[in-house]
N, C-alpha and C positions, 0 to 999 in steps of 0.2 A: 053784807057781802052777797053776789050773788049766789044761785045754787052750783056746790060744787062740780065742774065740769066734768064728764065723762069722753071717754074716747069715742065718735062717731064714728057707725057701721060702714056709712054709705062712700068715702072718698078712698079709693085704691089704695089710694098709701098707706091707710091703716086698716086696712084688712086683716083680718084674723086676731083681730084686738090687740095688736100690737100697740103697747104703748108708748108715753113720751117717753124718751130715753136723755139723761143726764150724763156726759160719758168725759169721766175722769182719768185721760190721759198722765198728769203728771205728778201720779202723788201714788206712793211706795203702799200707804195703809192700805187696808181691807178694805171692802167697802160696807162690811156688814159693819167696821167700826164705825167711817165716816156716816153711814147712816140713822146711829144713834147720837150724834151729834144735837144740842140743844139752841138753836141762835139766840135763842134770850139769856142762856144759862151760858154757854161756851162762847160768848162775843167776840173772844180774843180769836177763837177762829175762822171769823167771815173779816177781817183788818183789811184783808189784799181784795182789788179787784176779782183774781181768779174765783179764789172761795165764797166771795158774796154772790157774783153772777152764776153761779154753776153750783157747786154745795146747799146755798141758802134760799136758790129758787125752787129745788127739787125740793128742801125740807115743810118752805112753806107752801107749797103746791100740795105734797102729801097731805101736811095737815089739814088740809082743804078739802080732805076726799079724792083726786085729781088721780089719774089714773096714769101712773110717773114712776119712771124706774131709776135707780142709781149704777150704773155701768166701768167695767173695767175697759170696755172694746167696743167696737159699733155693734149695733145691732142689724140684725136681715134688713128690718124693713120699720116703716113706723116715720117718727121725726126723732133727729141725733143732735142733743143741743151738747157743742164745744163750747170750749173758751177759745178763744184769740192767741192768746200766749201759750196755746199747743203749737202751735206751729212747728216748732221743728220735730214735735212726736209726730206730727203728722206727716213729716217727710219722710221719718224714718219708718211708715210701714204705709207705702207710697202704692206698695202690690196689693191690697187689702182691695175688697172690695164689700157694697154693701146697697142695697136698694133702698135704704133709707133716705127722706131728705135732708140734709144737714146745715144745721142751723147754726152761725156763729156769732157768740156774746161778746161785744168787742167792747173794751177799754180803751185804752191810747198808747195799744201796742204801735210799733212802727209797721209790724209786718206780721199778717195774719194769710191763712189759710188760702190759697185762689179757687176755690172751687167751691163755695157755701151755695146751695142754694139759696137763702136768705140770711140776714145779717140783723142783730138787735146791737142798737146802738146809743150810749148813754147822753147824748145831746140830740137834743130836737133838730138843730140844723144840719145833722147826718141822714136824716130820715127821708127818702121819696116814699114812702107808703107802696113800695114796688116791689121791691126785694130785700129794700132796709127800712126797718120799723124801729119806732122808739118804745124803748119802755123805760122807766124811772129807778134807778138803783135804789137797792133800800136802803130805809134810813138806820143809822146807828141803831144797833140791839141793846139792851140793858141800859136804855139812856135814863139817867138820873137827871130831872131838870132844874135848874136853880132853883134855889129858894127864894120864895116871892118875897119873904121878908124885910129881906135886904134893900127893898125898893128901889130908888135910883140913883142907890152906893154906884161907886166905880173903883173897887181895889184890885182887884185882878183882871187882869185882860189874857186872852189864850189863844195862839193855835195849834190847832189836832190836826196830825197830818203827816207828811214825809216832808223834814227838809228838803229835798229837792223841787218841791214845788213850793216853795216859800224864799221870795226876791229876798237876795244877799243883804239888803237894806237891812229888812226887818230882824235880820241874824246879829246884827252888828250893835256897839254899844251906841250911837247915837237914836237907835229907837228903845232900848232899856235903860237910858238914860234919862231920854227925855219923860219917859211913862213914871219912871221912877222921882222926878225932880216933881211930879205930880201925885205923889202916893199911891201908886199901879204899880202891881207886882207882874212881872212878865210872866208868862209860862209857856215852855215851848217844849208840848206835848207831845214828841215827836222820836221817831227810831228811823235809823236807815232804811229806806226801801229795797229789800231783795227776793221780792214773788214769794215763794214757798218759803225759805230759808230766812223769812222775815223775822225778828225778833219783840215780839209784842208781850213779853214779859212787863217792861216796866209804862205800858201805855195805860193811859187812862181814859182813854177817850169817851166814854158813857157819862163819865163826873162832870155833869158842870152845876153842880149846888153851888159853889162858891164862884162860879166863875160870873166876873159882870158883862166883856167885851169877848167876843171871836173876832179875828182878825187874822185874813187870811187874803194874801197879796200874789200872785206866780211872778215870776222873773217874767222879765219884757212883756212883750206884748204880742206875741204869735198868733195873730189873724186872730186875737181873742180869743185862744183855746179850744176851738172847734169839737176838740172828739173827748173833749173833761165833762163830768157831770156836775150838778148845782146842788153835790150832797151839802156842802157845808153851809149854805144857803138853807137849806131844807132841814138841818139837825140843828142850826140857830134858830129859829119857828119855833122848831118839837122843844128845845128846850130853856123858851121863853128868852133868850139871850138875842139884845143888838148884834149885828154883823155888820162890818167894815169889810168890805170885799172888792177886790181889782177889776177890771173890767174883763167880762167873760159872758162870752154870745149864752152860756147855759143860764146864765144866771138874769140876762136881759129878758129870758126868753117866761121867767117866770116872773117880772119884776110887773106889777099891774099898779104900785103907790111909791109914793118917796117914802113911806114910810116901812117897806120893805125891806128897805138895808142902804147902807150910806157907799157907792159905789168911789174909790179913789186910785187915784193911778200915781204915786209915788208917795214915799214917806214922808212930804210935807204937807200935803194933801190928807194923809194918813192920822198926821198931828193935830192938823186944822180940824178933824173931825171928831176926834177926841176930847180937843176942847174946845166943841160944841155941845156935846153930850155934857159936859162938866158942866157945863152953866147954861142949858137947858133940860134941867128934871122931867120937864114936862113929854119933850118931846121923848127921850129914853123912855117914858112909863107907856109912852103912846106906842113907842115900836113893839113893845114884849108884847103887850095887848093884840096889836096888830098882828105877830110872828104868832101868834098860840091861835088863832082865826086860821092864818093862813096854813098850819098845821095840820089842820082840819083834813086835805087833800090828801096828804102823804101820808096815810098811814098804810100799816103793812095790808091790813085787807086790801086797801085802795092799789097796790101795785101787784098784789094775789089777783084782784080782778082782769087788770091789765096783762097778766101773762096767759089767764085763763082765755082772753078772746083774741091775743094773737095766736096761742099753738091748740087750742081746740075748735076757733073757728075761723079765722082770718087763712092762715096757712094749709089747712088741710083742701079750704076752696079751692087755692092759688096753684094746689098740686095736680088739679087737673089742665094746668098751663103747663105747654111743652119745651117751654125756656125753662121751664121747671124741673124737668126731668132730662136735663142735658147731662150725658155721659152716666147716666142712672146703673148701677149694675156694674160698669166698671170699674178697673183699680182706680184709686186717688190719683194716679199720675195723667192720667188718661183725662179723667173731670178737669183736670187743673187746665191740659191742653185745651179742651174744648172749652172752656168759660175764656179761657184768654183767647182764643177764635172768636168766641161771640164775641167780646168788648173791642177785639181790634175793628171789625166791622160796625160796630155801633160806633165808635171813636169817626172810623169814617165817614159814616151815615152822617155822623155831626158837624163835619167839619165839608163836606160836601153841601150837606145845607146851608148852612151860614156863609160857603162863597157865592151859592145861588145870591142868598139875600142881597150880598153885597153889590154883585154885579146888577141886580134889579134897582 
């Protein structure tokens, strides 16, 4: 890992050592509790997008040395990293104001914040390196990884995850049927999704000693999920387990071998794959192999790095750009107007150009 990042004197924004600020809009606790929190030890509590991006970045930032605060309200001045899914606390203290630049960690909310200075976003094909930067969610905490032992058994197949992002197909008794008419025991590792109020009492998701297959499909096919990440891609790797995975722009975007993960777009596809693994040992012993290589990448330093050179040296450069500093000092209502001023202008800059083109 590199050396842990310090806040830099010289960029205005962070003057008078103001640091990075992690600011925890929607959650009732303390935040001296929240920041005794352990992500290897409390895993159940980074489960939701919110908590991993925003809770789990500030703890392993700290532990880095990183000169990072955990916030109940913006701060003066500095960088202000939100979640996305503040969104409507952000509307409700609309009069607020803050010199800070504000930074938002986005998921696949529908509807986030209008006035971010910059944007961290969990798919590479959301990223211009301009205002939206990618960084890599992390990977599962307290992952337990199969056991090697088991070689190229196939009795349990799994997905970890939220029902709702798991095609109706795979819910239904013709895919635990057919797994089972094969001696695969289904597991469907999974609780409702509901942000905060999520219930991750009876998840297991760190366990996959006994698990042989992930398997993890979304409903349809939405322009291949643009704003999803390629955790489950990335926690199949860490924990030596094949993945069978839908087609998804995150996960092409890290795919470099067939040996990667066996990519399928419905559940006969899904089956076909299956029993190819079955009556190829070879190739199964060759993906774990492969997935524990490609491991290699994602670990937690490797994404500690990655946040270290967007918010102590990528961004703080970027703040002496005065698209940067639109509506700076004023209330949140006020930023919101002026970023949708700039984009409706850029929208037309754009589409102004591209009639030139056409008429030439």
């Amino acid at each position: 890992m590199r050396r842990a990042a310090q806040v830099p004197d010289s960029p205005a924004i962070l003057k008078h050592d103001a640091p990075i600020s992690f600011v925890l809009l929607d959650d009732d606790r303390p935040v001296t509790e929240l920041a005794a929190l352990d992500p290897d030890r409390d895993w159940r509590e980074f489960a939701t997008n919110t908590r991993a991006r925003i809770r789990q970045t500030y703890l392993r930032l700290k532990a880095a040395g990183c000169a990072v605060a955990l916030r109940e309200r913006f701060p003066a001045r500095g960088i202000a990293v939100i979640s996305a899914s503040d969104y409507r606390k952000v509307l409700e203290r609309r009069r607020d104001t803050t010199d800070a630049m504000i930074v938002v960690a986005r998921g696949s909310e529908r509807r986030t914040p209008a006035f971010p200075d910059a944007t961290v976003v969990q798919n590479p094909v959301e990223a211009d390196r301009l205002r939206r930067f990618f960084v890599h969610l992390w990977p599962q905490t307290a992952l337990l990884p199969r056991d090697r032992s088991r070689g190229a058994r196939i009795e349990r197949a799994a997905f970890k995850g939220f029902p709702k992002n798991l095609d109706a197909a795979f819910q239904g008794p013709a895919w635990s049927d057919f797994l089972r008419s094969h001696d695969i025991e289904w597991v469907q590792d999974a609780v409702p999704y509901a942000d905060f109020a999520t219930d991750t009492a009876q998840l297991q998701w760190p366990d996959c000693r006994d698990i042989d297959l992930i398997v993890a499909v979304r409903p349809g096919n939405p322009a291949m999920y643009p704003d999803r990440p390629a955790s489950k891609l990335i926690n199949a790797w860490r924990a030596g387990v094949p993945a069978i995975l839908g087609p998804e722009t995150a996960c092409r975007a890290l795919r470099t071998n067939p040996l990667d993960y066996i990519e399928v777009r419905n559940l006969a596809e899904a089956q076909a794959a299956v029993l190819r693994l079955l009556r190829e040992p070879d190739l199964y012993l060759a993906m774990v192999r492969h997935g524990l290589q490609r491991a290699d990448a994602f670990t937690v330093d490797r994404i500690v790095e990655s946040w270290q050179e967007l918010l102590f040296e990528r961004l703080p450069m970027l703040a002496h750009d005065s698209t940067m500093r639109l509506g700076r000092g004023r209330p949140f209502w006020w930023r919101q107007l002026c970023w949708r001023w700039r984009w409706h202008r850029h929208t037309v800059a754009l589409a102004s150009a591209a009639s030139k083109t056409l008429r030439s």
